[in-house]
N, C-alpha and C positions, 0 to 999 in steps of 0.2 A: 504494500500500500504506500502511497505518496503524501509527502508533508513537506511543504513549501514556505511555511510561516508559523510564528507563534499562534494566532489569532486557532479560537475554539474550533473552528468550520475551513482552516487551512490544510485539512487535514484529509484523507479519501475515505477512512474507517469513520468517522464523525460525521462528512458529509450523507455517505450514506443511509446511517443508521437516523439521520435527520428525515432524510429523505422518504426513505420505509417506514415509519414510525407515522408519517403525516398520509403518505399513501396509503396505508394497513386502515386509517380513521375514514378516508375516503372511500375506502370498500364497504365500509360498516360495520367494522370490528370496534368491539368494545375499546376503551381506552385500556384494560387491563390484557384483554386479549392481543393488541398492538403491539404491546410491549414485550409480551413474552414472543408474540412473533417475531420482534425485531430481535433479543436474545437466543432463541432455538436457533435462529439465522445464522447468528455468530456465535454457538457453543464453542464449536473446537478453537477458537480464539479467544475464547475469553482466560485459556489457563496461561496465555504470557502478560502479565503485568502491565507491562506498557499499552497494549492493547486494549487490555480490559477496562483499564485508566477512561481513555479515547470514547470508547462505548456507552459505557455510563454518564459518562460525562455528559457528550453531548445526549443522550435519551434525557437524563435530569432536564436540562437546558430545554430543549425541546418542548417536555411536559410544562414543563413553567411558563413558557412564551403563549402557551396554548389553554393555561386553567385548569393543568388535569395532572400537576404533580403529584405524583404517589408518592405514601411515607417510605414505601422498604425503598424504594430508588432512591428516592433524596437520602435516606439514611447511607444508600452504598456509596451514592455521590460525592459525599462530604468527607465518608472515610478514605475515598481516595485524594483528596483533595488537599490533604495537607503536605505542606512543601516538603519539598525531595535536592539530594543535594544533584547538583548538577543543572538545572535550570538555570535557562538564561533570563533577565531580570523581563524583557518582554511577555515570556513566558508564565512567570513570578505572577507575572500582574494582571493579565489572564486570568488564572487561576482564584487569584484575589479578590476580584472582582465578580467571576462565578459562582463562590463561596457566598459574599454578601446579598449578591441576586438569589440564591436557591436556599438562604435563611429569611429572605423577605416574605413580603405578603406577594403570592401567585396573581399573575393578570387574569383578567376576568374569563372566565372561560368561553373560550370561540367555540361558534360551531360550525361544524363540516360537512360540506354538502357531498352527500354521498354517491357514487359515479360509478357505472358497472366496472370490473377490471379488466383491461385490457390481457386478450391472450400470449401468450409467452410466446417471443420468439425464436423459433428452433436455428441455431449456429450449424448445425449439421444433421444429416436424415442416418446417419451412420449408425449400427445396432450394436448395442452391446458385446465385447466383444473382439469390436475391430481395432484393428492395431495402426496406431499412428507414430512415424516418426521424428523424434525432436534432432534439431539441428545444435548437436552441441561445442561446434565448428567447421571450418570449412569442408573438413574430410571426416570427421566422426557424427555418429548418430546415438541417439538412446532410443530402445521401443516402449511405446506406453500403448497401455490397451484402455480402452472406454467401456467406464463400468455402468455409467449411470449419466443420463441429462436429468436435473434436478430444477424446483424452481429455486432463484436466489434474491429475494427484493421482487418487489414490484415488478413485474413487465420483465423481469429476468431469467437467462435459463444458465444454469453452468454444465458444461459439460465434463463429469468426472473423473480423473485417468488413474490406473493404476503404473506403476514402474516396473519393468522387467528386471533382469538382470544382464543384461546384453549392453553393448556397446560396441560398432561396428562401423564401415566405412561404406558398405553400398547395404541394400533391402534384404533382410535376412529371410528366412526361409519357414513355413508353419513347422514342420520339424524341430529346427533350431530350437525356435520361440517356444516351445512345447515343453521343452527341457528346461528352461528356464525357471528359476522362483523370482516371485515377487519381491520387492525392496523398499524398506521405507525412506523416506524424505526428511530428511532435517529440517527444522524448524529456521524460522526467521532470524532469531537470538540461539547465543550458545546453552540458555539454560532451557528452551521453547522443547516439548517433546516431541518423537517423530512424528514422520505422518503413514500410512497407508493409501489417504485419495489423495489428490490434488486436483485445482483447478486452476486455466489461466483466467487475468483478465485482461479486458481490452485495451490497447494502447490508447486509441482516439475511441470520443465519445461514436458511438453506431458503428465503429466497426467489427470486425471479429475478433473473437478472444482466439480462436483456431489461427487464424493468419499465421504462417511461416510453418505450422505443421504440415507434414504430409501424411495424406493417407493411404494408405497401402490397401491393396487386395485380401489382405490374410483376416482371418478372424479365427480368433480362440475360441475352442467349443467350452474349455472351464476358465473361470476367473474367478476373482475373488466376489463375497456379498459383499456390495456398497452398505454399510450401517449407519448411513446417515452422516458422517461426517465428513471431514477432508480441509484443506488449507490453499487458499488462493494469493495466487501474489500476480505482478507483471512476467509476462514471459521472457524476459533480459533475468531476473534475478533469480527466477524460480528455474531457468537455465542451470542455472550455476549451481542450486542445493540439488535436483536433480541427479548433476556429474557427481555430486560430494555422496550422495545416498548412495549411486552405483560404487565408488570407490570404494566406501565404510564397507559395503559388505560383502564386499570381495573374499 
């Protein structure tokens, strides 16, 4: 995820959860039901720190702008809320600031006009299964198989990949791939734990999270169960833990 500034909403994990949170109210989900939408969303992220920070924060924020602060989130908000060493004083003040807004009196509660949801659009018709490969430089490849397309937010679809244990120079063979185990993904931070799924996201707004994948002919007849979880980042960085996951488990 990208963060470009101090400010609450400079952030991709914040903007989001801002975002779903207000769209989940517009489908006609309760204000409690919203919430815990917008957290199932981001389970598997909420066990690194920094993250989970990000989350709440802006969901608090959110609720308050809108009338519909809830106590167990403002109570998670606040605990996360106390300064940490390492901030920069922009940051500091931020934070400060959010604190005294979400101990104030909440604005008056908006209401929201409710709006059927728009269907999810599918990144690719591909079945579970089929094997795509990651470019993990000019001459080498990783194989990921597609466990699951899932909803993610509003209007969103992710498509979920599991990691092989391969690494190769041209299109391997269903053979090969057969013989292969699965591998997990390392986490964003050194203390983040691994993953099992992964997801990309998109570089530019509308376009595809898939772009620079290839998809191959082959498809696995077993694969792993998707259990609901899995970790999303940019395809440049989630590149790079990828290669670190095939290496670790060498």
């Amino acid at each position: 995820m990208g963060t470009w500034g101090a400010g609450l909403y400079q952030d991709d994990t914040a903007c989001d959860v801002r975002d779903s949170y207000i769209q989940y109210l517009k489908e006609g989900l309760s204000d409690a039901a919203a919430a815990q939408k917008v957290l199932n969303g981001q389970k598997s992220r909420l066990r690194d720190v920094q993250v989970a920070t990000n989350i709440y924060l802006a969901l608090a924020d959110t609720q308050w702008q809108y009338g519909r602060l809830d106590p167990s989130i403002k109570k998670r908000a606040l605990a996360l809320l106390k300064p940490g060493a390492g901030l920069d004083r922009a940051r500091e003040k931020v934070l400060a600031t959010l604190k005294k807004r979400l101990e104030s009196k909440p604005k008056p509660r908006r209401e929201i006009k409710v709006v059927p949801p728009k269907p999810l659009k599918a990144w690719t018709d591909a079945k579970p299964g089929t094997v795509f490969l990651l470019p993990l430089s000019t001459s080498s490849f990783a194989a990921l198989v597609l466990v699951a397309n899932i909803g993610s937010g509003p209007g969103k679809q992710l498509s979920m990949f599991s990691v092989l244990q391969w690494k190769g120079s041209k299109e391997p063979s269903l053979a090969a791939l057969s013989k292969c185990r699965f591998v997990d993904v390392p986490g964003l931070y050194a203390d983040s734990e691994k993953n099992r799924h992964i997801a990309f996201l998109a570089a530019k707004p509308r376009s595809s999270p898939l772009e620079g994948l290839i998809r191959t002919q082959i498809v696995l007849p077993k694969l792993p169960k998707y259990d609901g979880t899995g970790f999303c980042l940019g395809q440049e960085k989630m590149t790079e833990l990828v290669a670190a996951g095939i290496a670790q488990n060498r």
